[in-house]
MILOMI-315536 format. One record per residue (C-alpha): x, z, y; residue number from 0; residue in one letter. Coordinates in pm, 1 decimal, always signed. Layout:
<recs>
+----------+----------+----------+-----+------+
!       xx !       zz !       yy !  nr ! rest !
+----------+----------+----------+-----+------+
!        X !        Z !        Y ! NUM !    A !
...
+----------+----------+----------+-----+------+
</recs>
This chain:
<recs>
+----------+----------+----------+-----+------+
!       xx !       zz !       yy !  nr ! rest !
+----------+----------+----------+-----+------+
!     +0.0 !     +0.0 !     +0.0 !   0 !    X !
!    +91.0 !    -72.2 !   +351.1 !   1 !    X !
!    -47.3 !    +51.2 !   +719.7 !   2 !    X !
!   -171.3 !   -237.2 !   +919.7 !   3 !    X !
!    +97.9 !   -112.7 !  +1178.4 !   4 !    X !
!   +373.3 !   -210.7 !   +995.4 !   5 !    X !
!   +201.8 !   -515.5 !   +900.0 !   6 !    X !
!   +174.9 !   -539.2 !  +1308.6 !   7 !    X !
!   +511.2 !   -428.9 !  +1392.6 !   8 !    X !
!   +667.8 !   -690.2 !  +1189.1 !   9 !    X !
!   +484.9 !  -1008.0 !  +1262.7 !  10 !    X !
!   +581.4 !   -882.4 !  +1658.4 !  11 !    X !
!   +922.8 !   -857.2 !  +1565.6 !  12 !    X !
!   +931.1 !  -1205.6 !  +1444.9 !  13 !    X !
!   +716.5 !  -1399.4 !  +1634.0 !  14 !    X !
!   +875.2 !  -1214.6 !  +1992.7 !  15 !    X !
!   +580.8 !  -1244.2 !  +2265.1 !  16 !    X !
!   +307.4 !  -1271.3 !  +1999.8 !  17 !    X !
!    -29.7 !  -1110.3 !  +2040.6 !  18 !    X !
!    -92.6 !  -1010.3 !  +1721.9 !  19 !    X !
!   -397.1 !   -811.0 !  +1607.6 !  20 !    X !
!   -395.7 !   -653.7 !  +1175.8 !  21 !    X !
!   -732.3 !   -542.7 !  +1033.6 !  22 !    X !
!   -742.8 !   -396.6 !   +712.8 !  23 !    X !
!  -1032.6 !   -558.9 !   +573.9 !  24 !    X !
!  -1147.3 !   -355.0 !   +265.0 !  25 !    X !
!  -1002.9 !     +2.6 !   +321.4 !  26 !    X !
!   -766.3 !    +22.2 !    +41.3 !  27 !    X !
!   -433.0 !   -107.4 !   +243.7 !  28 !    X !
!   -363.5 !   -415.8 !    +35.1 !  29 !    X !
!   -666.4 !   -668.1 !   +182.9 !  30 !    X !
!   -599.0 !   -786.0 !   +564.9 !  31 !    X !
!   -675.9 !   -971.9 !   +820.0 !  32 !    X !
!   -380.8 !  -1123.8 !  +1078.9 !  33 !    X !
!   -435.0 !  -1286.3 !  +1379.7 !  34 !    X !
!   -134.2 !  -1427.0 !  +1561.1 !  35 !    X !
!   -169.8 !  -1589.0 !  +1950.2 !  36 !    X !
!   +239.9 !  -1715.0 !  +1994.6 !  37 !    X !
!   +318.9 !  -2008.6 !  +2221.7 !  38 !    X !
!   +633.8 !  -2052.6 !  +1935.1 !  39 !    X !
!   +301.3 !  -2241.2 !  +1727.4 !  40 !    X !
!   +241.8 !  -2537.6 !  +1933.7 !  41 !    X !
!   +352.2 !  -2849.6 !  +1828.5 !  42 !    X !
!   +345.3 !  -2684.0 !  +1424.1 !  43 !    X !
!   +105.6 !  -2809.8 !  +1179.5 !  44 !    X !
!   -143.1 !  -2534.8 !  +1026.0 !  45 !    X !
!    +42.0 !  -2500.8 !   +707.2 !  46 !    X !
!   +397.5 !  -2484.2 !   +891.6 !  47 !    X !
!   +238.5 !  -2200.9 !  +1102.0 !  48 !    X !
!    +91.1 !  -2019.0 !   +794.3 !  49 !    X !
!   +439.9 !  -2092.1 !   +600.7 !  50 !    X !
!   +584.6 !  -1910.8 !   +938.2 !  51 !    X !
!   +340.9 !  -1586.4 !   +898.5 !  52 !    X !
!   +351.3 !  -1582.7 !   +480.6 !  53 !    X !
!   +763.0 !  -1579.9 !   +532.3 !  54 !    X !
!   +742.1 !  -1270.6 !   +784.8 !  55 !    X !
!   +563.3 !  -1095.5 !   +551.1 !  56 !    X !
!   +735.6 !  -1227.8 !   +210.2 !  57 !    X !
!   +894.2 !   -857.4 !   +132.2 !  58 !    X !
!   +525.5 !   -660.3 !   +148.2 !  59 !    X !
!   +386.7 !  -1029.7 !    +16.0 !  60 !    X !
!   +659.4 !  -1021.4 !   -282.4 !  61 !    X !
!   +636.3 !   -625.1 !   -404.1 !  62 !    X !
!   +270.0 !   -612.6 !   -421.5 !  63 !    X !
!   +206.3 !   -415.0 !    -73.6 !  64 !    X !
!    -19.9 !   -680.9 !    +36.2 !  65 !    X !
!   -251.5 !   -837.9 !   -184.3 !  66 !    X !
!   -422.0 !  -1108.7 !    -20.7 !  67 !    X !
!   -383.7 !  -1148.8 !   +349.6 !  68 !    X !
!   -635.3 !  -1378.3 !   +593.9 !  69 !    X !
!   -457.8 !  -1561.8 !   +854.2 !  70 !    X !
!   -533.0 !  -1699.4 !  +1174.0 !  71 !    X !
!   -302.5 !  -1821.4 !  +1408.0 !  72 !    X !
!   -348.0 !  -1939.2 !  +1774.5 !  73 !    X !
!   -128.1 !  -2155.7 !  +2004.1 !  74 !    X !
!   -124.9 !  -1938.7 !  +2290.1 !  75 !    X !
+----------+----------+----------+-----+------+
</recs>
């Protein structure tokens, strides 16, 4: 399990300037919701920005912390 802060605190490290919001969606800390607003998006296909998020998170992703994660991601 994982706090949404974390999840938080390490999209914002990577994508620097992001507005980034983490919901945990089912109360259990393994079933979120990210939503990412970061300039760095434009010009990035969906999947590229996705790959981007999904690679920020790959540690948490990898060891089971997260479990299935919703993304959304915004050109700001």
């Amino acid at each position: 399990m994982i706090e949404p802060e974390e999840i938080q605190q390490m999209l914002q490290t990577r994508f620097d300037g992001a507005e980034v919001t983490v919901q945990d969606m089912t109360g259990t800390r393994d079933h979120f919701e990210a939503v990412i607003v970061w300039p760095g998006f434009r010009g990035k296909s969906l999947i590229d920005q996705h790959q981007l998020v999904n690679g920020a998170l790959s540690g948490p992703l990898n060891d089971g912390r997260i479990h299935a994660l919703k993304i959304k991601t915004i050109v700001s």
